[in-house]
N, C-alpha and C positions, 0 to 999 in steps of 0.2 A: 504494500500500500504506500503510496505517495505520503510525504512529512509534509506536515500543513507547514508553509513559511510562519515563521515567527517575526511578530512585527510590533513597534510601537508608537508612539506618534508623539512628534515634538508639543509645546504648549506654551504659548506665549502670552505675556501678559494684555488683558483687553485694549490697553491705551497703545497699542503699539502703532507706530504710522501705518496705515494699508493704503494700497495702490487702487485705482478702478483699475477691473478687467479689460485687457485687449485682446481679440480674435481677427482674424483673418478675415477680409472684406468677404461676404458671403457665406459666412460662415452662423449658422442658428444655434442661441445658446438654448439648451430645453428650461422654461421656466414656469416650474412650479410655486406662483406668489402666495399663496396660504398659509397661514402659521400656524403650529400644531395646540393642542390644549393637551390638559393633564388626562388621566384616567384612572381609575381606581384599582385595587388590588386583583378584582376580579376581569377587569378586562385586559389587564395584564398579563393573569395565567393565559387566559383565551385565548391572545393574541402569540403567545410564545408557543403552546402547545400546537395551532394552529401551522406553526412555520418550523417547527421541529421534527414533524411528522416523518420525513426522508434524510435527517442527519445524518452524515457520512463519518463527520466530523467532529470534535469534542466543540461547542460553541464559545466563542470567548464572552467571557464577564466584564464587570464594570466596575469603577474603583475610586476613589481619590487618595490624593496628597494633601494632607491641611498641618501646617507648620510644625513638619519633620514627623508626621504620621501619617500611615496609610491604613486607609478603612479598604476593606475588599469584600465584592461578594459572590463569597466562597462557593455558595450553595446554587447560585446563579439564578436565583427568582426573581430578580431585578427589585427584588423590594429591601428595606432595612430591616435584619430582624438582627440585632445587638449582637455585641461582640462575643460573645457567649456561642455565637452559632455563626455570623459571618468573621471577617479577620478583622481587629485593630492592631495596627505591629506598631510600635512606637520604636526609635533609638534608630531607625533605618534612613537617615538624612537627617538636616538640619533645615530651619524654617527659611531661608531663600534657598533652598536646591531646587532643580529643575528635576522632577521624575521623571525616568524611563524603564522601561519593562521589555522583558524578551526572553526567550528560552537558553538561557545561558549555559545550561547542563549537559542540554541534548534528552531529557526524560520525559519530555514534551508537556510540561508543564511552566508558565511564565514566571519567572523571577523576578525583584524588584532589582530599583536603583536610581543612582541621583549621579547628578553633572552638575560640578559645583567649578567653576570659574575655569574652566579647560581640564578638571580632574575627571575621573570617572570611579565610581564608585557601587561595585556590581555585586550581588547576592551568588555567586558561586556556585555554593554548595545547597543552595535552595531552602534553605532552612528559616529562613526569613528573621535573622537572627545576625548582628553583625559580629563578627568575628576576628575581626583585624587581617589587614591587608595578606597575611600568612597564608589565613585559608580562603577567603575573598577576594575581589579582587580591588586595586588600586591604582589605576591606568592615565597617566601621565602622559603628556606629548600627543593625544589624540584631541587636538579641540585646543581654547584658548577661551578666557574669558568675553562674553556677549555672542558666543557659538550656541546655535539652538541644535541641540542633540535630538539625535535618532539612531532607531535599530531596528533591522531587520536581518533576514537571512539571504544576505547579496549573494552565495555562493554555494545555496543547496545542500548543504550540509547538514544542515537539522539543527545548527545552533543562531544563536541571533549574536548578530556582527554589530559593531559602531559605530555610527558614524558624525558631521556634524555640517550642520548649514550654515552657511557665513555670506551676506550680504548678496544672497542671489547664486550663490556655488554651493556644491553639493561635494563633501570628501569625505567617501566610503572605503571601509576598511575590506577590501573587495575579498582579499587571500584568509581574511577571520583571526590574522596572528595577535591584535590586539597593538601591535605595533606599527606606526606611521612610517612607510616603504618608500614613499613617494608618490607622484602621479604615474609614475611609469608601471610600479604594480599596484599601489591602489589607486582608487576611482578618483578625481578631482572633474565635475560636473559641471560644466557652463551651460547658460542659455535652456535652463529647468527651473525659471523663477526669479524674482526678485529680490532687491531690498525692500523687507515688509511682510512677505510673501510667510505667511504658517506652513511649513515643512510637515508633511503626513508618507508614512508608508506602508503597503502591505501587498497582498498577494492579487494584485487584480486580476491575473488571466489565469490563474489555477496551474501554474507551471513549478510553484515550489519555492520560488524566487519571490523574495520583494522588491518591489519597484519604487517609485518613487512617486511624489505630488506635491501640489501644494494648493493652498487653501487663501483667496484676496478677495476682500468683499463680500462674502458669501458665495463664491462662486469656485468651484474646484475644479481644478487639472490637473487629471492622472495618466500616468506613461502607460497606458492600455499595453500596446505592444511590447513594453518593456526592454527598447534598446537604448534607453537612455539619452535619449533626441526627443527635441520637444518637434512633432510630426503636426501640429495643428488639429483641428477639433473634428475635423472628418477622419480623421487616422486615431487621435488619442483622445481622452474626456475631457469636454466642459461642461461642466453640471452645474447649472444655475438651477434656483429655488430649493437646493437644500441646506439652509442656515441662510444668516444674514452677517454683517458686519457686527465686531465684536462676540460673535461666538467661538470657544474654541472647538477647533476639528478632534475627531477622533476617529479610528478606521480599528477593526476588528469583525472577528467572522461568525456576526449576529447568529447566523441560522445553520451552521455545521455542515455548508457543502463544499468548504475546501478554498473558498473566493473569500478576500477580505472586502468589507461593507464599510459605507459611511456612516458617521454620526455627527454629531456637534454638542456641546452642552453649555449651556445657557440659563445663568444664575440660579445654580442647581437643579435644572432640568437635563432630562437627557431627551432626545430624539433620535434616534437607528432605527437607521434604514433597513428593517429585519426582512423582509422580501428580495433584497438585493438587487433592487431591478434600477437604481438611480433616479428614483421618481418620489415625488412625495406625495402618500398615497393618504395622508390622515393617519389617526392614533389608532383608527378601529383596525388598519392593515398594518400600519408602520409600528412602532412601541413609541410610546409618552411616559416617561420613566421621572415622577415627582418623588423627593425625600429621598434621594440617594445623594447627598451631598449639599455644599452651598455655596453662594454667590463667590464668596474668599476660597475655595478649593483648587485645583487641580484637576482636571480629570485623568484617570488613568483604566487601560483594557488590559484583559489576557487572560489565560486558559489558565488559571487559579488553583 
């Protein structure tokens, strides 16, 4: 069986400058202008059992970071049921770290971690427990302070790799040694985004690989093809109408067929895209996920 890529998604603060969208004269962006509403516990199970029915795949969950703690939910009901039964890890970052998430082990379960000023600072051993740099890990030289971190598995290996965005370029740690090779064996990415631009990755075409995107204005473009060329909207994604300006992106694979899905969440709401179809179809098809988090949070996904 194919290893689902491991992915996780950068997150930037709401104030951040964003850019308006530009497409290719001729080119239609899909827009779905409607904004979603909450939904209660019971249309929640509905809507999840609903779109679970052919899971191939383990589904990823949903999570936050709120100053140097993560809440996660373990059980994957998309609702809050205390720490007692979902996760609160405390001691696994410090209150301005940046989280990131990804299968660090290879056990096919997501691990935590934080990127603090060009550091890296990875859950290893999966234990969700910090253990010092010995048995953890402590990765230097990948990033630089005001670098928006990401991970995915650029290299199909089954483990999730590092990488980092910087002012419109994208440098991914292609070979997964953890160590910065160069552009000649690892990735340094031009002309895949901007300054401004919310960096997102995951598995868009079911190949095993994560790809790459990003997130301006509400409106996302993802490397569909995955050769790392931004090919324009009739070859690669522009999805307009799912989020607006000021929310953050988040990508994880809602519904377990192996494809990573969009989401956004906004002043502790969530919205995923659990259909996967890039449309926004309402809360009664889509999920509207209230009380998993708040305004001051973090979002964070992954196979828990």
């Amino acid at each position: 069986m194919k290893h689902k890529a491991s992915c996780t998604f950068l997150l930037l603060a709401a104030t951040a400058i964003l850019h308006a969208p530009t497409t290719m004269a001729g080119e239609a962006l899909m827009d779905r202008s409607a904004q979603p509403s909450s939904l209660d516990a019971a249309d929640i199970s509905a809507a999840i059992a609903g779109n679970l029915e052919s899971q191939a795949f383990p589904a990823d969950k949903i999570g936050t970071f709120r100053r140097g703690i993560w809440y996660l939910d373990l059980n994957g009901d998309f609702l809050w049921d205390g720490c007692l039964t979902d996760g609160c890890v405390p001691g696994w970052g410090r209150q301005w770290d940046l989280p990131v998430a990804g299968d660090w082990d290879g056990d096919g379960l997501s691990d935590v971690g934080t990127f603090r000023n060009g550091v890296w600072f990875l859950d290893l051993n999966g234990n969700l427990s910090w253990d010092g740099c010995q048995f953890d890990g402590c990765i230097a030289g990948w990033g630089r302070a005001g670098d928006l971190p990401v991970a995915g598995d650029w290299d199909g290996d089954g483990l999730a790799d590092v990488g980092v965005f910087r002012n419109g370029v994208w440098f991914l740690d292609l070979d997964g040694n953890l160590f910065w090779d160069g552009c000649q064996f690892d990735g340094c990415i031009s002309g895949w985004g901007r300054a401004g631009d919310l960096p997102v990755a995951g598995d868009w075409d079911g190949d095993g690989l994560a790809e790459v995107g990003v997130f301006r204005n509400g409106v996302w473009f993802l490397d569909l093809n995955g050769n790392l060329f931004w090919d324009g909207c009739l070859v690669d994604g522009c999805i307009a109408g799912w989020g607006r300006t000021g929310d953050f992106p988040l990508a994880g694979d809602w519904n377990g067929d192996g494809l990573t899905d969009i989401a956004v969440f906004r002043d502790g709401f969530w919205y995923l895209d659990l259909n996967g179809n890039l449309l926004w179809d309402g809360c009664a098809i889509d999920l509207c996920v209230p009380g998993w988090g708040t305004s001051d949070d973090w979002p964070v996904a992954g196979n828990w």
